[in-house]
PAPASE-358609 format. One record per residue (C-alpha): x, y, z. Coordinates in pm, 1 decimal, decimal comma. Example, Ala and Ser with C-alpha at 12.3 -4.5 7.8 and 13.67 -1.06 7.14 Angstrom:
east  north  up
1230,0  -450,0  780,0 $
1367,0  -106,0  714,0 $
//
This chain:
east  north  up
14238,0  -13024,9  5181,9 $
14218,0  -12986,1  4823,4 $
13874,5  -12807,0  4666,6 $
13868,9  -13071,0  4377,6 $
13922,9  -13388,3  4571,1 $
13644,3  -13297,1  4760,3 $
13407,8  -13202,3  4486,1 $
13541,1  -13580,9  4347,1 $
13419,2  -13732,6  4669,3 $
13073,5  -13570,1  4689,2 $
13020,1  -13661,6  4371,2 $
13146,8  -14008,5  4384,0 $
12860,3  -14034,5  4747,5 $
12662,7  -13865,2  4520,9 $
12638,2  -14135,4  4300,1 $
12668,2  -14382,3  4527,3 $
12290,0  -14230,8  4728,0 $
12153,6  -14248,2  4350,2 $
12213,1  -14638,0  4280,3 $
12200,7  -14741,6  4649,5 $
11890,7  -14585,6  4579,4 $
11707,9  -14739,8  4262,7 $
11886,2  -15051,0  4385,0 $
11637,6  -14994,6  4707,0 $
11327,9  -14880,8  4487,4 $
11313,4  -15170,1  4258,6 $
11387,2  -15428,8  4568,2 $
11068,0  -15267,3  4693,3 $
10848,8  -15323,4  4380,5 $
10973,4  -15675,5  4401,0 $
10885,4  -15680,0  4743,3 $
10532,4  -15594,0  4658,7 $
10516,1  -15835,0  4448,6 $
10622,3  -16148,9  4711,4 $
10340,8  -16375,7  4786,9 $
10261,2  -16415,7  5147,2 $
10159,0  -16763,0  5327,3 $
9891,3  -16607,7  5579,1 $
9631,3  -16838,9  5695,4 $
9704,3  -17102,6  5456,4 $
9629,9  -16893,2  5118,9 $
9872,4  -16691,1  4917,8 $
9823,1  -16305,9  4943,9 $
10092,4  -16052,8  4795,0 $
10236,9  -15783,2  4995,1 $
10089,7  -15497,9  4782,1 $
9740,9  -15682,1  4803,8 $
9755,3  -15676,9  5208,8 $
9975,3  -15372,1  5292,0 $
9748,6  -15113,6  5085,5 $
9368,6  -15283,8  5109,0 $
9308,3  -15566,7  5386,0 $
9250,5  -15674,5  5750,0 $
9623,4  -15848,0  5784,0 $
9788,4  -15523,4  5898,6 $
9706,9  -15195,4  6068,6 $
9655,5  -14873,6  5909,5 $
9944,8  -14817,4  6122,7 $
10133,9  -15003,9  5889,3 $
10063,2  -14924,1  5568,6 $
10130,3  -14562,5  5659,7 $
10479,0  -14640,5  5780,9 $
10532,2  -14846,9  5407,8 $
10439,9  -14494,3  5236,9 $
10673,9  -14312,0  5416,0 $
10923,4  -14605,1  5351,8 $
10896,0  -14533,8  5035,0 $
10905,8  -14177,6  5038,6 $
11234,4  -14121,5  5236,5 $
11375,0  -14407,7  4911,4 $
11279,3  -14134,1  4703,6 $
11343,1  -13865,2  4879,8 $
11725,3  -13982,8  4912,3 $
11751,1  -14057,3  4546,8 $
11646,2  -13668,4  4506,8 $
11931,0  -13579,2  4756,4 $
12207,9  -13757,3  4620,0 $
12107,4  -13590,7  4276,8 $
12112,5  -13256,1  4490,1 $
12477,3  -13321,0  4587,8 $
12577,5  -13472,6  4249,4 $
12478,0  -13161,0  4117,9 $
12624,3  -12948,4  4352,3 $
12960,4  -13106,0  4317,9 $
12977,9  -13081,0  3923,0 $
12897,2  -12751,1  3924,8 $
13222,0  -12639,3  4074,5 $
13089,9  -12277,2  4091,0 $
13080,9  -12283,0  4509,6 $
13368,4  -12174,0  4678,2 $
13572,9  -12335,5  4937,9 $
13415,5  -12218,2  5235,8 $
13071,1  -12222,9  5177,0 $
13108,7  -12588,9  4999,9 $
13260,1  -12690,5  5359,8 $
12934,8  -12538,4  5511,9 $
12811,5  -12729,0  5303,1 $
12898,4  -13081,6  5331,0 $
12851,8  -13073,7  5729,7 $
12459,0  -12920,5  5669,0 $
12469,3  -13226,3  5406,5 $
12607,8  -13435,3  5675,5 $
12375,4  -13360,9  5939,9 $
12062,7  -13405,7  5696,9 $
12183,4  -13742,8  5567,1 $
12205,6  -13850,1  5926,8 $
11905,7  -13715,2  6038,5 $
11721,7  -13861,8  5754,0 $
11893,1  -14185,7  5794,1 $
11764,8  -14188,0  6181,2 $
11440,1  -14137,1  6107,0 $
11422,6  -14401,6  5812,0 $
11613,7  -14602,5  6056,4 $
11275,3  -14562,1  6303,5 $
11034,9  -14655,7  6002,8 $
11185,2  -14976,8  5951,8 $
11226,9  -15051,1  6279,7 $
10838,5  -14977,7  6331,2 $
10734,6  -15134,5  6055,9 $
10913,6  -15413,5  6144,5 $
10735,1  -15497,5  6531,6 $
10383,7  -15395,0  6290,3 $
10171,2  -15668,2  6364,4 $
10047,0  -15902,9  6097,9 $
9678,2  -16078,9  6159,2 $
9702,1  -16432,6  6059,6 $
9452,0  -16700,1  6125,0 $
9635,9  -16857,2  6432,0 $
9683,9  -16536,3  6589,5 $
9945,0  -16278,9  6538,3 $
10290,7  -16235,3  6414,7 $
10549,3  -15931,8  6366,7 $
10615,7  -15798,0  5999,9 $
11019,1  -15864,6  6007,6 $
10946,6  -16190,2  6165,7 $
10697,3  -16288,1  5855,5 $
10970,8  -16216,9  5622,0 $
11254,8  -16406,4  5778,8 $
11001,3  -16704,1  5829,9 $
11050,6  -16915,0  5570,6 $
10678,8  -17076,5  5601,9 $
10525,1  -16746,0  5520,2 $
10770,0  -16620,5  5278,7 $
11034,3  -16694,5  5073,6 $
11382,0  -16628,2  5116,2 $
11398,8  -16266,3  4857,7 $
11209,9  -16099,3  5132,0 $
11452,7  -16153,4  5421,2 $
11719,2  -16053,0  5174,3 $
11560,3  -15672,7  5094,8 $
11463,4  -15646,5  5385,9 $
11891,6  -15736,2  5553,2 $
11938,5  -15495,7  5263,5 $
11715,6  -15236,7  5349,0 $
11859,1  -15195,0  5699,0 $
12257,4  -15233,1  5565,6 $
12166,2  -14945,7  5312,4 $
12052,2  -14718,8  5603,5 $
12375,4  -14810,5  5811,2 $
12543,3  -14699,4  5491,2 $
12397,6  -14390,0  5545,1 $
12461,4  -14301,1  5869,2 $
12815,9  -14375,2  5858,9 $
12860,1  -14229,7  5533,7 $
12696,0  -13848,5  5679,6 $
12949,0  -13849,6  5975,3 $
13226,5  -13917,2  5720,3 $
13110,1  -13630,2  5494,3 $
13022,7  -13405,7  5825,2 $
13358,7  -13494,8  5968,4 $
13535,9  -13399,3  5606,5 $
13348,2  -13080,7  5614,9 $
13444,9  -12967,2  5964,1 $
13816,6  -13014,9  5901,7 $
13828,6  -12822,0  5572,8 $
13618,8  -12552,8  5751,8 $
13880,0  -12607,3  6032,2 $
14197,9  -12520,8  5785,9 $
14037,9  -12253,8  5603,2 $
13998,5  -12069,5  5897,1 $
14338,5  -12158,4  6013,3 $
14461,4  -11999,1  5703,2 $
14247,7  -11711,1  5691,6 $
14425,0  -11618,0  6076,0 $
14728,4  -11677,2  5953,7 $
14715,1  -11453,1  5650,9 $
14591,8  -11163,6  5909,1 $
//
């Protein structure tokens, strides 16, 4: 495996985890801004996630952390942007490198994975009784149809995510894998 190829491909993911990213971020603001039809009066999300009855504290507190990981993945694919460019890592360690990447992305992907998936059965207090978060947005009576569509994208960005760390992992393994085969067969 060639040393600049794969300083061109952590780059290019680099990039990619910075506008996947703001792309997320700003679909979020949006989101906070979506008016809600709960018990027959319009309420925004912001207005009911961070200040009111319609959802446990449960629930706001999984939305923060939402947020964070966004952010905190936006930092990351700056990190390896700006690892790549550098160019001043060798071969080996940057190998090292991409599979602790690799197993960070994934791990961080799992556990944004679990947020949205928790956020998502969250229960939302409505007049006639109850109903789940996810199932608010994809209700077209409560919502409008922008809501179902961050939120598909939301959980196809974090699929992204995990199948893009076990590609990076996987590259990182077999260049570690052929530098040592050439390192035993120099000795």
């Amino acid at each position: 495996m060639d040393h600049k190829k794969l300083t061109k491909f952590l780059k290019i993911n680099g990039l990619i985890f910075m506008c996947l990213s703001i792309i997320e971020i700003a679909f979020f603001i949006t989101l906070n801004f979506t008016e809600f039809n709960l018990n027959g009066s319009l309420i925004l999300l912001s207005e009911f996630m961070y200040g009111s009855s319609y959802i446990s504290l449960t629930g706001t507190v999984l939305w923060l952390f939402f947020i964070i990981s966004m952010i905190l993945f936006l930092i990351l694919g700056f990190f390896i942007f700006k690892t790549a460019k550098t160019n001043k890592i060798e071969s080996k360690s940057l190998a090292k490198l991409m599979i602790v990447i690799g197993m960070v992305i994934l791990l961080g992907a799992f556990i944004k994975m679990n947020y949205l998936v928790l956020l998502g059965k969250t229960p939302l207090s409505t007049g006639s009784g109850s109903v789940a978060f996810q199932t608010a947005l994809y209700r077209s009576d409560i919502t409008p149809l922008m809501p179902a569509i961050f939120w598909t994208y939301f959980i196809a960005v974090n699929c992204f995510l995990m199948i893009i760390s076990l590609i990076i992992t996987a590259f990182g393994v077999k260049w570690t894998l052929d530098i040592e085969e050439l390192e035993t067969k120099k000795e």
